[in-house]
N, C-alpha and C positions, 0 to 999 in steps of 0.2 A: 267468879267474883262473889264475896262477900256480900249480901244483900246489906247496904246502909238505913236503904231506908222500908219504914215497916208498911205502908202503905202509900202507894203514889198513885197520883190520879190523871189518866190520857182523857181532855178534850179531845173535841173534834177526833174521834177516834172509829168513824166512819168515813173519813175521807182520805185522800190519797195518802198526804203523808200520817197520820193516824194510821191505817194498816199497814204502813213501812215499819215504823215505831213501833208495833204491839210484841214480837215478838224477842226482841231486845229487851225490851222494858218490862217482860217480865221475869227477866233474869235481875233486876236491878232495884227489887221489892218482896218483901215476904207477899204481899198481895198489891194487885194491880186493878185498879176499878178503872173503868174506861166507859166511856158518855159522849151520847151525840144527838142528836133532835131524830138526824134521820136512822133507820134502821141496822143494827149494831152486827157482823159476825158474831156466832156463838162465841160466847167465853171458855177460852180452855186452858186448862194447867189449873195458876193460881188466879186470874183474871176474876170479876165480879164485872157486867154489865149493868149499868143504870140511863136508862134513857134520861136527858133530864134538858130543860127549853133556859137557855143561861139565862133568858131576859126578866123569867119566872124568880125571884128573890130567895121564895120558902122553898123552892127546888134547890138553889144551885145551895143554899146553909143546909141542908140534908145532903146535898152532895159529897160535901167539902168535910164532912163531919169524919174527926180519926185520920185524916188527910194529913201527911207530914212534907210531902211535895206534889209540887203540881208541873206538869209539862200541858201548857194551854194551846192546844192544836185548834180550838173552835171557833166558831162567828164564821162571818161571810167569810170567804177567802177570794172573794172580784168584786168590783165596783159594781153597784148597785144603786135605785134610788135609797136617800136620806134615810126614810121610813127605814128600808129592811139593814141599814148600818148602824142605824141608831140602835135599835132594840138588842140584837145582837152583838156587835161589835163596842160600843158606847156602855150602856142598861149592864152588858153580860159584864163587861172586865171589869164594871165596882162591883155587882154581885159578887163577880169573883176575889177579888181582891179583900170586899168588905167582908164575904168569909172564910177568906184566908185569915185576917186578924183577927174576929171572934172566937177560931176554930183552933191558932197558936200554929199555923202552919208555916214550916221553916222558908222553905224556897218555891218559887216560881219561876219557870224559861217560861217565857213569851215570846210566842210567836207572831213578832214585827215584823216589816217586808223593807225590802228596796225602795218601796213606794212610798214610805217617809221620807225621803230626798228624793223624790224620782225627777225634779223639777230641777235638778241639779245639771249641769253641762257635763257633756262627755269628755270636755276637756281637762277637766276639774282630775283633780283625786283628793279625797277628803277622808278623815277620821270621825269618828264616834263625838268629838267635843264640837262642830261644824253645825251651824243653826240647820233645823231640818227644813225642808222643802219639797211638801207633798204634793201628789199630782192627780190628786183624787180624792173621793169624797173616803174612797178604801184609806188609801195614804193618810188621810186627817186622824181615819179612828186609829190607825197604827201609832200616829203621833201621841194622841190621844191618851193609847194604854202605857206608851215608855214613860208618859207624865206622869198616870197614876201610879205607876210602878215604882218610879222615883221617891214620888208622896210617900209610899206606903214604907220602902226603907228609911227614910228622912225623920217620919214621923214613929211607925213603930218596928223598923228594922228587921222585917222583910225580905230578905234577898233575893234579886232576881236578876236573870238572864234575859235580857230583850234580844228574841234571832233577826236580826234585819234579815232577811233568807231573801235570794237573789230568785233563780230561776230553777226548783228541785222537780226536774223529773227524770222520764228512763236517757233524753236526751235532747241536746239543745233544738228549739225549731226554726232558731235566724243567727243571724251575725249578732245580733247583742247576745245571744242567750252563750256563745263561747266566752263570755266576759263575766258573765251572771249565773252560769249554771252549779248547780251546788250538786252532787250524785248522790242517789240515797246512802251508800256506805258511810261520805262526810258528813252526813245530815246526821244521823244517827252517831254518830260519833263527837259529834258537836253537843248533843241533845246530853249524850254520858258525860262528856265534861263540864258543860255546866251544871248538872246536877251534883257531881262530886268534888267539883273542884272543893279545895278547904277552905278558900276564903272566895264568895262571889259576891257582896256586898253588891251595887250596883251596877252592872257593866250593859252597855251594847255591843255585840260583833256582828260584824257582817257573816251572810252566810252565802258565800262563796268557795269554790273547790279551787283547786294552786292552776288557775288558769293562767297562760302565756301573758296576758294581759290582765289588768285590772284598776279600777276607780277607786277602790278600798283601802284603806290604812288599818288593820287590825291590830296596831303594836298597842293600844290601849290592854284591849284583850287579854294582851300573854299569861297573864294570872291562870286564865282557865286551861293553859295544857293544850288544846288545840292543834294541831297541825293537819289540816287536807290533807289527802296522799291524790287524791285524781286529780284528772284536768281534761282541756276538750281537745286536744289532739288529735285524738283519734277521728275525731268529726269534722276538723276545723276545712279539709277537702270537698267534701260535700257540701258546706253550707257555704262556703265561699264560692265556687259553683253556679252559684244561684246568681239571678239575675240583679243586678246593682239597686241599690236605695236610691232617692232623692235626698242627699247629704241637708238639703233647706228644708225639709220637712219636720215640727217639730217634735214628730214621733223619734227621728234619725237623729235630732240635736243633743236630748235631754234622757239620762241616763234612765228613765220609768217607760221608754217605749210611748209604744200605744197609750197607755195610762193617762196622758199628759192633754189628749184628743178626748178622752171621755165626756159626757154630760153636755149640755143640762138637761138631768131627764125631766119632762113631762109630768 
């Protein structure tokens, strides 16, 4: 592949899916600068590390500077008290955002979770235009940044990808995670399409893999090219296996899990 873009920036690119993402991405940039508060792998190939604290303002505009896309893997990624969502997840994504538009930067995928509807019924299946319904102080900020992300196209046109991203690891660890698990291969594969699609003006997708079941409507989507190839089949014996839920529980009702029981913290 043709490198499109001349330099693109990985968030959170010490964390799980950040080192999933590093090595695709930098196939898909002349250079790839990557940042994270905590401690970075070495840079290698075309890669440039910069540590940098998002909530800091004159860090993240040094950041962002020659920046022509951004894939924002950073901020908290679990519920947390106020305090440490705010600065990070709140603080970071205008940083971020505010200098994406002094800086003239074309696109942003953001990384949103499930946890902006997690508050939603299992019985539901709902699309991208469906009022959100968060189940966490996490969920609020993720609502939070698909707003500013919206602002930011509305007003100065902006493009971005908001990933509602379900449950991405090496594999599911209960009965919802067969419904919600996304595999690094469609993570990554999701992450190239939104960055290349030709027109991504403002979209949200779910990031989910072609599970047997699903809550999600991604036909808004189609624009970016998209199509999962995995699913949880391979797992779905083992984890059903397991010893049955309490179906009245609201963790078992409401599509955020656990999430839904969090707080108040102290």
């Amino acid at each position: 592949m043709i490198p499109r873009y001349q330099r693109l920036l990985l968030t959170g690119g010490a964390g799980l899916l950040g080192r999933t993402l590093r090595p695709a991405m930098r196939t898909w940039a002349t250079h790839l600068r990557v940042s994270d508060i905590a401690p970075l792998d070495p840079a290698q190939g075309n890669e440039e590390c910069v540590p940098c604290d998002l909530a800091d303002e004159g860090a993240v505009r040094k950041l962002m500077r020659g920046v022509d896309g951004v894939v924002h893997m950073g901020g908290i990624s679990v519920d947390r008290p106020w305090p440490e969502i705010r600065e990070a997840n709140i603080v970071g994504v205008y940083n971020l955002y505010e200098s994406a538009r002094i800086h003239g930067t074309k696109r942003v995928v953001f990384a949103s979770s499930n946890h902006a509807i997690g508050f939603r019924k299992r019985t539901e299946r709902i699309d991208a235009d469906d009022p959100v319904r968060p189940d966490s102080l996490y969920g609020v900020s993720k609502v939070f940044g698909e707003a500013m992300s919206r602002f930011y196209f509305d007003r100065y046109g902006i493009e971005s990808v908001c990933l509602r991203i379900g449950s991405s690891l090496p594999e599911p660890k209960d009965r919802r995670m067969l419904i919600t698990y996304l595999s690094y291969a469609d993570l990554t594969e999701l992450v190239r399409c939104s960055l290349f699609a030709p027109k991504a003006d403002h979209t949200i997708v779910f990031g989910a893999s072609a599970n047997r079941d699903s809550w999600w409507d991604n036909s808004k989507a189609a624009h970016l090219g998209w199509k999962p190839k995995d699913d949880t089949e391979q797992f779905r014996a083992k984890k059903e296996a397991e010893p049955p839920v309490d179906p009245a529980k609201p963790e078992n009702i409401h599509q955020g899990g656990v999430y839904v029981t969090f707080g108040p913290y102290e």
